[in-house]
MDTraj code that builds the backbone (N, CA, C; nanometers):
import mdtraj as md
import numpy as np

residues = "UNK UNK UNK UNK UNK UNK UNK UNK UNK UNK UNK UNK UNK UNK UNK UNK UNK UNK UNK UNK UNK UNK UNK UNK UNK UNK UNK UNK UNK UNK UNK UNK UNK UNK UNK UNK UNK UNK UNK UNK UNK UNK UNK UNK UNK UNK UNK UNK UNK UNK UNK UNK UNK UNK UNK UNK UNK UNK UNK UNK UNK UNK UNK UNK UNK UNK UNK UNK UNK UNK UNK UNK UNK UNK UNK UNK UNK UNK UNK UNK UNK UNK UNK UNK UNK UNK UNK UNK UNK UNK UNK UNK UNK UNK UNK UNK UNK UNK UNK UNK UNK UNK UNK UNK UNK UNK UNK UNK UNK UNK UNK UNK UNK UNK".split()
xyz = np.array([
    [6.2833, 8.6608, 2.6379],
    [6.1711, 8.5749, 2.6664],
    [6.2115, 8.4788, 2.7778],
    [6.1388, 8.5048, 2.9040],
    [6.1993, 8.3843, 3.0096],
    [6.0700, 8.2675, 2.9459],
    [6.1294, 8.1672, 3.0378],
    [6.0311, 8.0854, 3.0272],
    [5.8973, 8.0667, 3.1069],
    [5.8025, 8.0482, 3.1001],
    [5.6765, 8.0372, 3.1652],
    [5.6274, 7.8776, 3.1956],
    [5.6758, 7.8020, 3.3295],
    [5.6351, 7.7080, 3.3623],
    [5.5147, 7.6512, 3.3018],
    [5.4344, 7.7020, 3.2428],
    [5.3219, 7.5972, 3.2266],
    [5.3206, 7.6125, 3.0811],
    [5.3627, 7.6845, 3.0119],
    [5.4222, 7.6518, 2.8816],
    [5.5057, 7.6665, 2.8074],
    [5.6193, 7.7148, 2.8403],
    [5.7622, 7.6904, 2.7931],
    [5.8535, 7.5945, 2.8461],
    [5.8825, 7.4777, 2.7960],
    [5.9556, 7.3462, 2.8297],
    [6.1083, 7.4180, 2.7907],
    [6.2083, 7.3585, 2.8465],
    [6.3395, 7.4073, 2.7818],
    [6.3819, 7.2437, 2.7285],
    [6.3623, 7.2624, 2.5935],
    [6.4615, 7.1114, 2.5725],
    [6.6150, 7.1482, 2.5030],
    [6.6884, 7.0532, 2.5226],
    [6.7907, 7.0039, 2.5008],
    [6.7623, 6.9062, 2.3641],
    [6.8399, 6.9258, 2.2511],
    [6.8482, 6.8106, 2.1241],
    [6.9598, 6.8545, 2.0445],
    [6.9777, 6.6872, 1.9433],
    [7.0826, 6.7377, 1.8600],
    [7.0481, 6.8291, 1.7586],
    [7.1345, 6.9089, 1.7250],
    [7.1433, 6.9892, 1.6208],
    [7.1405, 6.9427, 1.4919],
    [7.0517, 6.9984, 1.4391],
    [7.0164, 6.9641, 1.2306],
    [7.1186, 7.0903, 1.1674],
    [7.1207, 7.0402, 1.0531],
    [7.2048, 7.1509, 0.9491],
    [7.1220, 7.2380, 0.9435],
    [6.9733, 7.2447, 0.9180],
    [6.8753, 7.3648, 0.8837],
    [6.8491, 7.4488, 1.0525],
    [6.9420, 7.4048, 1.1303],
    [6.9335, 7.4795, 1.2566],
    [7.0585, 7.5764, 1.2390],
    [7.1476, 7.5935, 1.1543],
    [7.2534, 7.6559, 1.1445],
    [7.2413, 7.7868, 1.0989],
    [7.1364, 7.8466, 1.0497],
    [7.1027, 7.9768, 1.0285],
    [7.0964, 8.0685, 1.1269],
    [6.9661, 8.0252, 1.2421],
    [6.9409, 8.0581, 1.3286],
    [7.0218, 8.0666, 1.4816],
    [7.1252, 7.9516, 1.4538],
    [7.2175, 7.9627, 1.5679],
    [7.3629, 8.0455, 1.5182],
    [7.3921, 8.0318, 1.4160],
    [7.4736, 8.0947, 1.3652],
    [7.4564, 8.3075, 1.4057],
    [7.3404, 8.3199, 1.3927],
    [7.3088, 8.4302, 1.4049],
    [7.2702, 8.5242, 1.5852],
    [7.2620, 8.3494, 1.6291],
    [7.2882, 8.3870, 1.8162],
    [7.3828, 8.3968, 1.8323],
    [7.4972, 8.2934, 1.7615],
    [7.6423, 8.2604, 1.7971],
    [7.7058, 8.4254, 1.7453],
    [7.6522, 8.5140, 1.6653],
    [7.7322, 8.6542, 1.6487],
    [7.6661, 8.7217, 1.7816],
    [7.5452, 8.7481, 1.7347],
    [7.4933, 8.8519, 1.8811],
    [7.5494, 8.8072, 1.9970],
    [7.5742, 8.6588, 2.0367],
    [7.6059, 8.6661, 2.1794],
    [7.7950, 8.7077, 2.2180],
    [7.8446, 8.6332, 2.0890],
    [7.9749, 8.6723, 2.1243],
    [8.0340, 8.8329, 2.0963],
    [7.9149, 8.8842, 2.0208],
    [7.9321, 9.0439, 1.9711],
    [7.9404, 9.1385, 2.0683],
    [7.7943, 9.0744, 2.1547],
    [7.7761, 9.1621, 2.2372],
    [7.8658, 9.1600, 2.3878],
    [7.9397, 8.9952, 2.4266],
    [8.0472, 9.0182, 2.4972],
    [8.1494, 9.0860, 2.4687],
    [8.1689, 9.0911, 2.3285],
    [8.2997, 9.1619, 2.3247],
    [8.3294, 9.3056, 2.3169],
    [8.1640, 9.3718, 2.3025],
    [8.1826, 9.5327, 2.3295],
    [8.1758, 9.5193, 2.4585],
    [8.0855, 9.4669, 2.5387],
    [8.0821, 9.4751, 2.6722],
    [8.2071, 9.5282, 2.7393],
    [8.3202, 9.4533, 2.6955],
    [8.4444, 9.4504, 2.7396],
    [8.6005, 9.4766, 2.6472],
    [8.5236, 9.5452, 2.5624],
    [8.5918, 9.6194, 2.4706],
    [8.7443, 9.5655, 2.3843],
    [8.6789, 9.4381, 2.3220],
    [8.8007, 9.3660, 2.3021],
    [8.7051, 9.3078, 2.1508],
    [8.8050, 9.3121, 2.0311],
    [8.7284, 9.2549, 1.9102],
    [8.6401, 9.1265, 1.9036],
    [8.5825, 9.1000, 1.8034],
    [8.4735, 8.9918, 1.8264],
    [8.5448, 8.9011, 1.7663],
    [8.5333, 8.7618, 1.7896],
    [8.5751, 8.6592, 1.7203],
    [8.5032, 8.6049, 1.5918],
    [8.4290, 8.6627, 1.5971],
    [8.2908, 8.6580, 1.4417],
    [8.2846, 8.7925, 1.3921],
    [8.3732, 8.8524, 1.3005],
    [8.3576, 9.0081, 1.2964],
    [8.2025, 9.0011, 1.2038],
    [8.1430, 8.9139, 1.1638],
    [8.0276, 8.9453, 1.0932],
    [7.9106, 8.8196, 1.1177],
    [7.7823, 8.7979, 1.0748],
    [7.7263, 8.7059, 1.1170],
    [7.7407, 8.5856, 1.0710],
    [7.7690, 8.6031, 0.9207],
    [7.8458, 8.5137, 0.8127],
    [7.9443, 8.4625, 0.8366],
    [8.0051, 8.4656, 0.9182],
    [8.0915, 8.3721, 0.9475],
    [8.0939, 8.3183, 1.0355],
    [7.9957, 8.3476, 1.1721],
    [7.9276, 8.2433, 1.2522],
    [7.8460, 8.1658, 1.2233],
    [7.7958, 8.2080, 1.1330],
    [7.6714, 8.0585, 1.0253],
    [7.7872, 7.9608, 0.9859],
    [7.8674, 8.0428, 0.9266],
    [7.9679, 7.9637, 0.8765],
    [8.0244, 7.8164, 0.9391],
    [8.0607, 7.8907, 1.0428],
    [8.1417, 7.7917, 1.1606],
    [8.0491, 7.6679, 1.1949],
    [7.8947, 7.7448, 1.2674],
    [7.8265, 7.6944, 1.3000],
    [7.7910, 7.5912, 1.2001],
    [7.7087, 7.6392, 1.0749],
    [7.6987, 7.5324, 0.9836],
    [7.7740, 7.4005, 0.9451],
    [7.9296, 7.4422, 0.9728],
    [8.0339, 7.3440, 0.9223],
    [8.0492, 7.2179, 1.0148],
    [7.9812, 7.3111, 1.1816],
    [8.0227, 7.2114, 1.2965],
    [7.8561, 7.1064, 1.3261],
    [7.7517, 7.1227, 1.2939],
    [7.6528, 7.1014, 1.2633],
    [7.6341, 6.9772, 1.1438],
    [7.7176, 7.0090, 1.0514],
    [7.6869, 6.8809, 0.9342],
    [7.8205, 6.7987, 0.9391],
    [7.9392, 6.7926, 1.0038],
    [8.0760, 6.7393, 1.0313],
    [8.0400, 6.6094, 1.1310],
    [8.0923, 6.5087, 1.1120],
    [8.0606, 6.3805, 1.1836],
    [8.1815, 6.3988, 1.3302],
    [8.2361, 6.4586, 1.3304],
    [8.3238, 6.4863, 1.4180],
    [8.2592, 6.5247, 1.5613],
    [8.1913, 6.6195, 1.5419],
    [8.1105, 6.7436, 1.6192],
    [7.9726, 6.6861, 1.7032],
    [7.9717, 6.7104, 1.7815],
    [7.8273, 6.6645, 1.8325],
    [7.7953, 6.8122, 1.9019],
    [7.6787, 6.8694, 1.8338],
    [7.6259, 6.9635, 1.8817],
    [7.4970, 6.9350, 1.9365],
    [7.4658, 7.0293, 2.0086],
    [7.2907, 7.0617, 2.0614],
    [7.2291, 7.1892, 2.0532],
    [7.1018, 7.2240, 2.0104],
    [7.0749, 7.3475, 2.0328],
    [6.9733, 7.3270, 2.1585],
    [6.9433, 7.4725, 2.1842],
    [6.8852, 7.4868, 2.3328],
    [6.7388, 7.5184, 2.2540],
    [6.6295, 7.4704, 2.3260],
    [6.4938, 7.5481, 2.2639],
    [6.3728, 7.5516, 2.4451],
    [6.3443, 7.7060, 2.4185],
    [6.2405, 7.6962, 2.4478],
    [6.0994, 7.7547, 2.4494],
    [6.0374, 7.6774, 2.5111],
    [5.9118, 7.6842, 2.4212],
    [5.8899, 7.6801, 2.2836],
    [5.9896, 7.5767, 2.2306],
    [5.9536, 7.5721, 2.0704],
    [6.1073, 7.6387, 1.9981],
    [6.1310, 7.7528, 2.0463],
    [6.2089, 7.8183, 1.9931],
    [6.3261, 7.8078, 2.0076],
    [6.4682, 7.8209, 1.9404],
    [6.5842, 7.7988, 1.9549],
    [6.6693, 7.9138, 2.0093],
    [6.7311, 7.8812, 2.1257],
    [6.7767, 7.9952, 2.1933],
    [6.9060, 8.0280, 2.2249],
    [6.9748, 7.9236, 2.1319],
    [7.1456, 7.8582, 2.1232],
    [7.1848, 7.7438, 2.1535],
    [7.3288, 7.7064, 2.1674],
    [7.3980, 7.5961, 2.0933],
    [7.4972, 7.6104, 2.1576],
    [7.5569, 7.4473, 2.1185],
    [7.6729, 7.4374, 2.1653],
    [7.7323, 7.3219, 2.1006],
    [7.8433, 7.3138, 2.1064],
    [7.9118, 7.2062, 2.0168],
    [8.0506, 7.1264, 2.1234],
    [8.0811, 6.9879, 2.0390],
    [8.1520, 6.9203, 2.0977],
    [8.2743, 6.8496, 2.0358],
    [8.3660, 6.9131, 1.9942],
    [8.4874, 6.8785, 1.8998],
    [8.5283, 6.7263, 1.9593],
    [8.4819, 6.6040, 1.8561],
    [8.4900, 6.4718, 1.8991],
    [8.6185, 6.4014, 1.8049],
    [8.7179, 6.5083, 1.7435],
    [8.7767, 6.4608, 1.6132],
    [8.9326, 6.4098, 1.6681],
    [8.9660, 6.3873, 1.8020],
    [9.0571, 6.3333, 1.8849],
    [9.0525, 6.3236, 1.9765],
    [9.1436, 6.2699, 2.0801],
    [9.1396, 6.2262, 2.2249],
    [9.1235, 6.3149, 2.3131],
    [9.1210, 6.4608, 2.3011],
    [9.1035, 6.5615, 2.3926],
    [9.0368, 6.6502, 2.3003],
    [8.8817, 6.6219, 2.3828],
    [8.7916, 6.7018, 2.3203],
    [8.7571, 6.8788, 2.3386],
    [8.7290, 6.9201, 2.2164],
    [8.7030, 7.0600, 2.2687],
    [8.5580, 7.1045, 2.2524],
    [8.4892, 7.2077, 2.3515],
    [8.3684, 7.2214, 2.3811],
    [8.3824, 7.4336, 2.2968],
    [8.2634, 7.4219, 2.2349],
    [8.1681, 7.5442, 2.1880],
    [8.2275, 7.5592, 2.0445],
    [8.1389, 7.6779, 2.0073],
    [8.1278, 7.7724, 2.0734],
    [8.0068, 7.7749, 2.1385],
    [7.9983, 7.7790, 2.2619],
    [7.9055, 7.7994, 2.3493],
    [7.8126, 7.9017, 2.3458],
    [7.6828, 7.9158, 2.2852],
    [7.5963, 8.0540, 2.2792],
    [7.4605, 8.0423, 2.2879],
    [7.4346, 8.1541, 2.3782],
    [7.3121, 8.1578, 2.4334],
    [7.2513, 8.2627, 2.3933],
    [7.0793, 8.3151, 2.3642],
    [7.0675, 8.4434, 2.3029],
    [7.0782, 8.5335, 2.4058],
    [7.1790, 8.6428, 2.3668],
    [7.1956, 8.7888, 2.4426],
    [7.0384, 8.8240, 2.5519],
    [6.9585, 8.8061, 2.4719],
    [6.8493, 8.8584, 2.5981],
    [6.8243, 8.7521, 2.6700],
    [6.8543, 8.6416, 2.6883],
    [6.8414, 8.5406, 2.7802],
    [6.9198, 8.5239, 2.8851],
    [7.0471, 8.5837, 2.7952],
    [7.1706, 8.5940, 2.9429],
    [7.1391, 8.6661, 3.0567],
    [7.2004, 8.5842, 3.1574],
    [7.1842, 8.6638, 3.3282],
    [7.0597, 8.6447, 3.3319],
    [6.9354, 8.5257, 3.2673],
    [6.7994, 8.5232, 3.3705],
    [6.7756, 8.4021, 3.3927],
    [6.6769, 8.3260, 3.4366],
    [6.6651, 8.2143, 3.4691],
    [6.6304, 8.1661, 3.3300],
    [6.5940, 8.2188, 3.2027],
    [6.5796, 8.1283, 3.0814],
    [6.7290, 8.0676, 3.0309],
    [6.8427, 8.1812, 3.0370],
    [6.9910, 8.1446, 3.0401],
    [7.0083, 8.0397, 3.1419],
    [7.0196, 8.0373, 3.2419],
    [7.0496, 7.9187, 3.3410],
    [6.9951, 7.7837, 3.3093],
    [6.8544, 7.8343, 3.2810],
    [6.7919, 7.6635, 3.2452],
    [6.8663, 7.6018, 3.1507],
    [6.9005, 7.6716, 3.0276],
    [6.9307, 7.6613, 2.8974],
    [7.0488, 7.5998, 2.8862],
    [7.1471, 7.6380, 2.9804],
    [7.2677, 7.5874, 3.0340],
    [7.2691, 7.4438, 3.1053],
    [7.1448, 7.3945, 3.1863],
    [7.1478, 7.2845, 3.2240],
    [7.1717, 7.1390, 3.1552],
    [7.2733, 7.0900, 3.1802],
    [7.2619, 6.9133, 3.1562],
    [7.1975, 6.8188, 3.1651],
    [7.1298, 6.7562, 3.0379],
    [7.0696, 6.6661, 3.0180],
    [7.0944, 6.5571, 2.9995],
    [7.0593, 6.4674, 3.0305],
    [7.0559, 6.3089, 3.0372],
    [6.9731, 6.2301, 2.8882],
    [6.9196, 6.2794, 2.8548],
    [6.7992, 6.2797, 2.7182],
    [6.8516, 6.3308, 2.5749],
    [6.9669, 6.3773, 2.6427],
    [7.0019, 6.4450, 2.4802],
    [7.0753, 6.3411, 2.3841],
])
top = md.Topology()
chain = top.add_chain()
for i, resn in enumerate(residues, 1):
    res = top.add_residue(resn, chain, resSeq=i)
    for name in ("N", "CA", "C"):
        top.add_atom(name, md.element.get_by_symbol(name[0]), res)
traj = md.Trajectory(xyz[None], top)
């Protein structure tokens, strides 16, 4: 689904715990599908354990995540390991059919609002 200027907005917000289903389940397809791409195991061998992750990093005071939405819909996430002085970023995921188009690129953009 790209987006359609006159009615698909791409926002940027923080992430809720009841968003962890749904990103959890981008966060497998997208890293799944890089890793056949290029023929190297997945780091989520199942989806359950990207909910997992996702969920844990989502309700943790540590973490500052965002999911991506547009037009309403959630199209991935990203997270921000805040639990010491050198922070770590993702897992970074965007949905597989969004990658490589201009709905991926937008989705990727930095916000000031978030």
């Amino acid at each position: 689904m790209l987006p359609n200027q006159a009615q698909d907005e791409v926002t940027i917000r923080k992430a809720r715990p009841e968003d962890s289903s749904v990103c959890g389940q981008i966060c497998y397809d997208a890293f799944n599908t890089i890793s056949q791409r290029h023929s190297f195991p997945c780091d989520f061998p199942e989806p359950e354990r990207a909910t997992a992750v996702v969920s844990m990093m989502f309700s943790h005071p540590g973490f500052y995540c965002v999911v991506v939405e547009i037009g309403g819909r959630v199209v991935g996430s990203n997270c921000l390991d805040e639990r010491s002085t050198i922070a770590g970023v993702g897992p970074i995921a965007i949905d597989p059919k969004l990658q490589k188009t201009a709905g991926g690129r937008l989705s990727l953009e930095i916000r000031g609002d978030v």
